[in-house]
C-alpha positions, 0 to 999 in steps of 0.5 A: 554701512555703519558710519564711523559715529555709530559704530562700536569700536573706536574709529581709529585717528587720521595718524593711526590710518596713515601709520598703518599705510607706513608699515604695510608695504610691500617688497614686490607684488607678483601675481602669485603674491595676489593669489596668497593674500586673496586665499589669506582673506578667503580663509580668514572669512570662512573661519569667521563666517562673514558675508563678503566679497574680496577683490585685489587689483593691480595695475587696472588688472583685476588678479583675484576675486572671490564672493562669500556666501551671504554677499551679493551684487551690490558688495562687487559694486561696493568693492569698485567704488571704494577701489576708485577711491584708492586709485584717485588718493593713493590711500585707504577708502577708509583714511580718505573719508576720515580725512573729510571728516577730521574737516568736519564734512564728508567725502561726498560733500567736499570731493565733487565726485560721483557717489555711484563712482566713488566711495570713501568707506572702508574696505580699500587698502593700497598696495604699496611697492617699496620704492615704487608706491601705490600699484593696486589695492586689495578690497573687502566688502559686506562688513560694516566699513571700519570692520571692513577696513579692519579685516583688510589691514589684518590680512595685511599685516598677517600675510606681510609678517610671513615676507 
């Protein structure tokens, strides 16, 4: 994992990370809907030949899950620990580590939290219901984590622009 300081993209603020929760939210999420945006990500990740793991949760119920060529074992547990995260806050793995860090700490400083059980990187996005809130969230891991966080946000916002 490539940390937000040595990475080479600009790491977006706290406020861009909570504006991009605002706007990415769902109408209703079927198991159907599931299905699309993991094939969406799928998709996304042979065209572009990433390493990676998807997996979409809802509800404690795992409704999609895929492995790319090049990822491995420890992408799933990745996947698992960030997923933790989302379920814990409500919000993106990659907003609550940026949240510590806007505190000048980190999230395995300052949570207490096992950090075999939970992971504040990037990767993790809330699924939001529109007048429900938080009831799953979608996962992508093998990429260093803003790009991880970043891909998943594109898919979001990719298959939400087709609702």
């Amino acid at each position: 994992m490539t940390s937000p300081e040595h990475s080479p993209e600009p790491a977006p603020s706290v406020e861009e990370l909570e504006a991009q929760e605002r706007r990415l939210v769902f109408r209703r999420f079927t198991y159907e809907d599931a299905w699309a945006l993991g094939s969406l990500l799928v998709e996304m990740a042979r065209e572009r030949q990433v390493p990676v793991a998807v997996d979409i949760h809802r509800a404690g119920q795992q409704l999609f899950h895929a492995a790319l060529p090049g990822s491995a074992p420890d992408n799933d547990a990745w996947i698992a620990r960030k997923r933790r995260v989302v379920e814990r806050y409500g919000s993106a793995s990659y907003l609550v580590g940026a949240r510590h860090r806007a505190k000048g700490t980190t999230f395995e400083e300052s949570s207490r939290l096992d950090p075999d059980t939970y992971a504040a990187h990037g990767g993790s996005f809330p699924i939001t219901v529109e007048g429900v809130g938080v009831i799953g969230a979608v996962t992508v891991s093998g990429l260093p984590q803003l790009q991880d966080h970043r891909f998943v946000v594109e898919a979001l916002e990719r298959f939400l622009a087709d609702r």
